[in-house]
Wavefront OBJ file of the C-alpha trace (Angstrom):
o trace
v 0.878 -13.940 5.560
v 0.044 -10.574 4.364
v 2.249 -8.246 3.381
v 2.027 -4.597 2.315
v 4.447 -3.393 -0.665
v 5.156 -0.146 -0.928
v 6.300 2.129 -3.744
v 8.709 4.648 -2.750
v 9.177 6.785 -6.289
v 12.311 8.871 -5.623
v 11.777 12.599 -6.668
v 7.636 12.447 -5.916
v 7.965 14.524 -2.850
v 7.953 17.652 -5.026
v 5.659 16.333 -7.785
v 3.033 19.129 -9.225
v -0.544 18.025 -8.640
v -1.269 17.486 -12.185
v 1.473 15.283 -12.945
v 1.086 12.863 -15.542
v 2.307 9.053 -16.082
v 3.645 7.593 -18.787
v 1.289 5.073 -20.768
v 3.832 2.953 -21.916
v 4.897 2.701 -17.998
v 1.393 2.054 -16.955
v 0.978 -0.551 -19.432
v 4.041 -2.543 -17.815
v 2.619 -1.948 -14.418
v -0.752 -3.316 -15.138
v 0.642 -6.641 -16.524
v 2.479 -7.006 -13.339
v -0.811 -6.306 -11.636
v -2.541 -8.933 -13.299
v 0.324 -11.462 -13.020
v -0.510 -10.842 -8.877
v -4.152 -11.267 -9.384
v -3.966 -14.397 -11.615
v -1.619 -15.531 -9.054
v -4.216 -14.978 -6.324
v -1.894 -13.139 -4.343
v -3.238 -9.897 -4.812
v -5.659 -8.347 -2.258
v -5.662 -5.057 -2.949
v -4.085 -1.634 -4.511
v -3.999 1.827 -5.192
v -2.091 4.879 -6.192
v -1.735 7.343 -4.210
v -1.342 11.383 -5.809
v 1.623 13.846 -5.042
v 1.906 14.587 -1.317
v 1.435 18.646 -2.897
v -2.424 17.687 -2.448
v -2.133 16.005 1.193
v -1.813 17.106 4.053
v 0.140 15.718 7.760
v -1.625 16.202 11.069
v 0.631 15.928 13.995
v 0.188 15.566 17.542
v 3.470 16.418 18.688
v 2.112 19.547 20.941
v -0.565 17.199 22.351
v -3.480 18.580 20.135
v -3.957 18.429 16.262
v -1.909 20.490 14.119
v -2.138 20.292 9.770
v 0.365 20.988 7.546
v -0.281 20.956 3.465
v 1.551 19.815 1.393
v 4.108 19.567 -0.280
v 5.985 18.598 2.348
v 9.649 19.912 1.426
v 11.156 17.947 4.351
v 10.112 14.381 3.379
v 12.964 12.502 1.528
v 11.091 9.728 0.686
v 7.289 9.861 0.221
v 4.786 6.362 -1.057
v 3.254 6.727 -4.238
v 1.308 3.513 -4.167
v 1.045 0.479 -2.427
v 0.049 -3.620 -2.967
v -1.442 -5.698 -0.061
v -0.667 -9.569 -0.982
v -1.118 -12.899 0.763
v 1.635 -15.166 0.281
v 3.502 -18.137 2.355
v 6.299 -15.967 3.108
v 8.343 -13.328 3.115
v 11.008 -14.644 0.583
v 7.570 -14.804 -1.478
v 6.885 -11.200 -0.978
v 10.253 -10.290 -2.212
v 10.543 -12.455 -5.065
v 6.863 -10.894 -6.101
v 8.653 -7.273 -5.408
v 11.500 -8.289 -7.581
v 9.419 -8.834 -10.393
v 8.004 -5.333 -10.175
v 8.535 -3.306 -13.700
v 9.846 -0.519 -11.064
v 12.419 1.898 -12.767
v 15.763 3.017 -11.252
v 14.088 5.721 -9.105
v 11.379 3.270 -7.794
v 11.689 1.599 -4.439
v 10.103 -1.189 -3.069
v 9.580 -1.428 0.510
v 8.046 -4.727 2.254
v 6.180 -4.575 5.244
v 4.539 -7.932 7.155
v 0.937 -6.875 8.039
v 0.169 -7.485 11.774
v -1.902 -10.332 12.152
v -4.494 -10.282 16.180
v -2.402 -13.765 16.764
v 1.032 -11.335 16.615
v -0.215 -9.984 19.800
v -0.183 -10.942 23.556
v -3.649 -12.059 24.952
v -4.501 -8.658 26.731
v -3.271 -6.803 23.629
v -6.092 -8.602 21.629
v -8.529 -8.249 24.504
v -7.939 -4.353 24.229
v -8.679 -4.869 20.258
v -11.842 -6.915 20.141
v -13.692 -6.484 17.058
v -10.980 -4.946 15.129
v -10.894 -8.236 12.860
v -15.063 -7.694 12.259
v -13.965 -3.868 10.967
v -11.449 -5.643 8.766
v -14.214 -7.743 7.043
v -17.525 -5.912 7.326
v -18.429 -4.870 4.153
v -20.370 -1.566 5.356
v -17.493 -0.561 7.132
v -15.613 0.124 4.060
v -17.005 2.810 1.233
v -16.542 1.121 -2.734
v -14.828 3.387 -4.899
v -14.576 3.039 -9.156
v -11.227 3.004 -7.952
v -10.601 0.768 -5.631
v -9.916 -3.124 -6.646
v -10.597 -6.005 -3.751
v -9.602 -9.129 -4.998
v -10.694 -12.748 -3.727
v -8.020 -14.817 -2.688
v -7.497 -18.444 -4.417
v -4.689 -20.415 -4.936
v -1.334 -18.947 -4.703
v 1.803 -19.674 -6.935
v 5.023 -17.872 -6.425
l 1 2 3 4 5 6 7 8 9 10 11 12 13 14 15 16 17 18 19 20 21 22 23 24 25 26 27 28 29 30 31 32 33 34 35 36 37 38 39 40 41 42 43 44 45 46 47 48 49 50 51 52 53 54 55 56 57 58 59 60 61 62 63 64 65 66 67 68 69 70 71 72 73 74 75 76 77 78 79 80 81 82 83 84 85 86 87 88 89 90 91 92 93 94 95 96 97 98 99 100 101 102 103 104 105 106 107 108 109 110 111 112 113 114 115 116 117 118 119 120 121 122 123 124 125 126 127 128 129 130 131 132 133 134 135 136 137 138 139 140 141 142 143 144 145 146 147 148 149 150 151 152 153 154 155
């Protein structure tokens, strides 16, 4: 099963562009992140900057509308996120719990919807959404970006 974690860093909603982590904090995260990749859990993940350089469009007019951020309304805003494969979702959390996340972190675990979640018409309407998933030119490489293979998986 795949599930998406997401880090929920209290206070990031009004973080300056150029903010800057700690090294000592980053350290502790990237052993964690190997400790998911040498577990073969780890799919993919990514950091994501202050919402003061994104923007929201809406459709709640019927047509397009953008707002920049920051967005001074959000009261909580994701400022990173894993994808891992694991048996279950006592798995996921246990793999969350072990997160060097500090008291104004949150972790938030999401199941990824799998085509077989869906009624038979529903994945009639999606065919070929799996072959987007996996087709390599579909999906742009980035230095920053990390894909991981999957192999054997230990909790």
């Amino acid at each position: 099963m795949r599930f998406m974690m997401l880090m929920i860093p209290l206070g990031y909603e009004t973080a300056p562009p150029d903010v800057q982590l700690d090294p000592e904090r980053v350290a502790a995260m990237m052993k964690y992140n190997e400790a998911l990749k040498e577990a073969g859990v780890l799919i993919t993940l990514d950091g994501l900057h202050p919402p003061s350089t994104g923007a929201r469009v809406s459709f709640a007019t019927g047509k397009p509308v953008v707002t920049d951020g920051p967005f001074t309304e959000a009261k909580e805003v994701l400022g990173g996120y894993w994808m891992i494969d694991v048996k279950s979702r006592e798995e996921a959390i246990a793999w969350a719990k072990k997160c060097p996340a500090c008291a104004t972190e949150i972790i938030e675990i999401r199941r990824v919807q799998e085509m077989e979640d869906f009624p038979p018409d529903v994945q009639q309407a999606a065919a070929g959404f799996s072959e987007l998933q996996q087709d390599p030119s579909a999906v742009k490489s980035s230095v920053h970006r990390q894909s991981f293979n999957r192999k054997g998986r230990n909790p």
